[in-house]
C-alpha positions in Angstrom: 100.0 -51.1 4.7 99.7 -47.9 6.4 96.0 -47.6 4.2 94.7 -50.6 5.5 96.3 -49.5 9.1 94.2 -45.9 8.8 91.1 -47.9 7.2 90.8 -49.8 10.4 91.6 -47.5 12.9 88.4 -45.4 11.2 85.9 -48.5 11.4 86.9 -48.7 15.2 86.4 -45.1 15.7 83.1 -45.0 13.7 81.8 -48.1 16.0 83.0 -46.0 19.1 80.8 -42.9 18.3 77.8 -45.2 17.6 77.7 -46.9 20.8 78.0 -43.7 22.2 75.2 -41.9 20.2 73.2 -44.9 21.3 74.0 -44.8 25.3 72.7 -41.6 25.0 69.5 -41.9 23.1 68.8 -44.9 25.5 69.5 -42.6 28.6 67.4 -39.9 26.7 64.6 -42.1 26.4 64.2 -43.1 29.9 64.4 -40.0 31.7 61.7 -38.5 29.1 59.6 -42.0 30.3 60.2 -41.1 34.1 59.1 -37.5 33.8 55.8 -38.7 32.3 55.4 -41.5 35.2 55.7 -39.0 37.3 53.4 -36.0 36.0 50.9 -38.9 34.9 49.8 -39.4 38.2 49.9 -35.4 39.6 47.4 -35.0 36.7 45.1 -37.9 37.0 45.0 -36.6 40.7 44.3 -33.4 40.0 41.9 -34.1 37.3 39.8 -36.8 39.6 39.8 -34.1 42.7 38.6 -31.4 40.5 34.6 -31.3 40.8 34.2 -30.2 36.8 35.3 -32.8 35.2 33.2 -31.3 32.4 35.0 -28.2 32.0 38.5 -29.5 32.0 37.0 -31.8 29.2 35.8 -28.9 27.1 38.8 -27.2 27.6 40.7 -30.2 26.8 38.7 -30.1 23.8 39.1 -26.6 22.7 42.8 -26.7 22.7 42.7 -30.1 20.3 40.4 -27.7 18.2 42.8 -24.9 18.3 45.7 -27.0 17.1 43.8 -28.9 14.8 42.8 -25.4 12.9 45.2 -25.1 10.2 43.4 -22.8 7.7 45.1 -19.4 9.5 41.8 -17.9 9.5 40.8 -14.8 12.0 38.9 -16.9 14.7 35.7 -14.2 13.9 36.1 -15.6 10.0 36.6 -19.1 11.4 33.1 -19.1 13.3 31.6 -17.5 10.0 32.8 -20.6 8.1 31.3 -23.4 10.4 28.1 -21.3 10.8 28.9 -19.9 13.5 28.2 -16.2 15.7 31.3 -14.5 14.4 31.6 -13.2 18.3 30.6 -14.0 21.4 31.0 -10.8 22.8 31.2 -7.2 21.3 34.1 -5.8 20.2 33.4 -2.8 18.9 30.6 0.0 19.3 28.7 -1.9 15.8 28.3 -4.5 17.3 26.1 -3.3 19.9 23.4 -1.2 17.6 20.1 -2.5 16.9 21.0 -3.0 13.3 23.6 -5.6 13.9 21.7 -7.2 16.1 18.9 -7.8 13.9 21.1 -9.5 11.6 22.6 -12.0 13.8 19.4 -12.3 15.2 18.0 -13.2 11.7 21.0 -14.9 10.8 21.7 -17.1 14.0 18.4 -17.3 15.2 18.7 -17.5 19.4 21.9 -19.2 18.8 23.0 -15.2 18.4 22.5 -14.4 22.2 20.5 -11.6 20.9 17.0 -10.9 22.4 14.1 -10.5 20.2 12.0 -8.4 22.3 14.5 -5.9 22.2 14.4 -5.8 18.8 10.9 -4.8 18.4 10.7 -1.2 17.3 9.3 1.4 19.9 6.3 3.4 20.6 8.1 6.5 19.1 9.2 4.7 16.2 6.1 2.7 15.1 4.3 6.3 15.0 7.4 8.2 12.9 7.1 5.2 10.8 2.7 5.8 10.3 3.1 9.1 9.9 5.7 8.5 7.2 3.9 6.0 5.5 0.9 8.5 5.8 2.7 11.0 3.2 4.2 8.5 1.3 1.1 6.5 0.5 -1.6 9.1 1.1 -4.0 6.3 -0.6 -5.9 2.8 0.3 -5.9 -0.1 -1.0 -9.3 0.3 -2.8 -8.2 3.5 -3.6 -5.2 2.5 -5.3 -6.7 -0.2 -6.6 -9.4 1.8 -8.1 -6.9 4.2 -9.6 -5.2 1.4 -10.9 -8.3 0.3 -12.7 -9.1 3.4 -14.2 -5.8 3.9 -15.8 -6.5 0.3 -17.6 -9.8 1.7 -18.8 -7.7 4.7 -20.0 -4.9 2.7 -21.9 -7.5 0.0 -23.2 -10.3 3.1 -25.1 -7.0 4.9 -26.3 -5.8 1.6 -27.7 -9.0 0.6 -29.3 -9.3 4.0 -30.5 -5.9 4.2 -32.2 -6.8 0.6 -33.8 -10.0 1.9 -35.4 -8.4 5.0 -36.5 -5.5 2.3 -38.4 -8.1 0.3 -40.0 -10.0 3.6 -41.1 -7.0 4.6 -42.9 -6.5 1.7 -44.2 -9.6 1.5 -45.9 -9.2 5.2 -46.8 -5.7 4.7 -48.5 -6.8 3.3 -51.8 -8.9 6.5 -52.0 -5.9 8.6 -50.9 -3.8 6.9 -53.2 -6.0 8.4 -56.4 -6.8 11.5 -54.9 -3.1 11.6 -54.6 -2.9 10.7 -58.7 -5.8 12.9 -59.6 -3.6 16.3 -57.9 -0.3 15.1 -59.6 -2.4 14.5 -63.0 -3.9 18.3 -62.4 -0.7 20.1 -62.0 1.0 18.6 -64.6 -2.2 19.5 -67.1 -2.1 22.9 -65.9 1.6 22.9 -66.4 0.9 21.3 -69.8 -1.9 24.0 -70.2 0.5 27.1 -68.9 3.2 25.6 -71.4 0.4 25.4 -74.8 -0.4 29.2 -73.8 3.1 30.5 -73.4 3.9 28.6 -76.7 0.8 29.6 -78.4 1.9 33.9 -77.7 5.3 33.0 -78.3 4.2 32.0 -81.7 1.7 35.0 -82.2 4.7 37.3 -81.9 6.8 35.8 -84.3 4.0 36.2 -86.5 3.4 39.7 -85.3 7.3 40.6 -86.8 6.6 38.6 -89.8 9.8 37.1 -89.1 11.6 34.0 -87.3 13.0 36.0 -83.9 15.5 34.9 -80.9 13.4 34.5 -77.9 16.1 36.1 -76.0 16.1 38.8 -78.1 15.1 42.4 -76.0 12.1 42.9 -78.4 11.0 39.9 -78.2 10.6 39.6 -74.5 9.1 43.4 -74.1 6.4 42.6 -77.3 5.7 39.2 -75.1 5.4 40.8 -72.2 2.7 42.7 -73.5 1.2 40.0 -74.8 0.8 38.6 -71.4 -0.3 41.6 -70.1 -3.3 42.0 -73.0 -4.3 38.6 -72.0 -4.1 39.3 -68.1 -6.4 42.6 -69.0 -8.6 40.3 -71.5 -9.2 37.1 -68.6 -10.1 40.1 -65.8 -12.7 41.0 -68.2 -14.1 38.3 -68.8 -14.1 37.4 -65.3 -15.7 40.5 -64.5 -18.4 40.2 -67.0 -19.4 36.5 -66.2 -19.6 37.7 -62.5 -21.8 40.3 -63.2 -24.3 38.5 -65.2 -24.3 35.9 -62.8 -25.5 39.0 -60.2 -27.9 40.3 -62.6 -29.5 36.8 -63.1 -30.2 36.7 -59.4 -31.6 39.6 -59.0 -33.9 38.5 -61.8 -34.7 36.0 -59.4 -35.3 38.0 -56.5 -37.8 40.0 -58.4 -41.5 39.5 -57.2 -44.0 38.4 -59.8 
């Protein structure tokens, strides 16, 4: 009993706070709707006596801009974005050198606000700039060009040259190749030759102690250094014999008859 009793004493409270919750929304509602029939007309009026219409319009229209830009960009990166001149009017002591205004110039075109005949170089400047291009590029065109075509001569005769020097060489390596042969054949006959002789005077001093000897042995070596030494003496002779035979036969010559 006393739930059912509580129960519906909170459903008549509940229905109590909602009519009240709803008076006032209701009374909410129609000052907020007086206020703007008031200021409706106070604007209208002061809209239709101002003589730029135009101007309240663009301003109108900048603040709908302004709140519909959402991105949080600087209003510099902003312009940027929709192609725009990043600002209208300096803001620092950049932007007010000739260099920055080339490039907005460039950039912008006259959109920039930037006037090209001020951008032209001066008197002072176009003559540094001669002079500079005077040490820098001492030459004409014809001159250059000429230089230019006598280095092409100069590469082209040393390539041709090196090419007929390769295919000389290559047509000379089959005769290098055997005059290579006929060296390495040649030392290895006058090795064979030096080896016979040193052989052949070993032998002739084993014969000379009648007797098979160590080669190692002291005797040995001082009796086949002599050897060597006879022969040395014996080869000088001979040499010096054929060469003066030779001069006497040419002084035979020489003779008159």
């Amino acid at each position: 009993m006393n739930l059912s009793m509580n129960f519906g004493k909170l459903i008549s409270r509940s229905s109590v706070i909602r009519k009240s919750y709803l008076k006032l929304i209701n009374s909410n509602c129609r000052l907020l709707s007086k206020a703007s029939e008031e200021k409706a007309p106070s604007e209208l009026y002061s809209v239709r006596g101002d003589d730029n219409l135009k101007a309240y319009l663009e301003e109108k229209e900048a603040e709908i801009e302004a709140k519909r830009n959402k991105s949080m960009l600087r209003p510099q990166h902003h312009n940027i974005l929709h192609g725009k001149v990043p600002y209208n009017e300096p803001v620092c002591d950049i932007h007010s050198s000739l260099r920055y205004k080339k490039r907005m110039f460039g950039r912008y075109g006259y959109e920039s606000g930037v006037n090209p005949g001020a951008l032209w170089p001066s008197t002072e400047e176009i003559e540094e700039r001669m002079e500079y291009e005077k040490v820098a590029y001492p030459y004409t065109i014809p001159e250059m060009w000429e230089k230019v075509r006598q280095r092409r001569e100069e590469e082209e005769k040393t390539i041709s040259e090196r090419q007929a020097k390769l295919a000389y060489n290559v047509k000379k390596l089959d005769q290098w190749k055997k005059e290579i042969a006929d060296r390495a054949a040649k030392k290895l006959q006058t090795a064979a030759a030096a080896k016979a002789k040193k052989d052949a005077l070993i032998e002739e001093v084993r014969r000379h102690f009648g007797f098979k000897v160590d080669p190692r042995d002291e005797k040995f070596k001082e009796m086949l250094l002599q050897k060597e030494r006879d022969q040395k003496k014996k080869l000088k002779a001979e040499r010096a014999k054929a060469k003066q035979e030779k001069l006497l036969s040419s002084l035979e010559k020489e003779e008159p008859r």
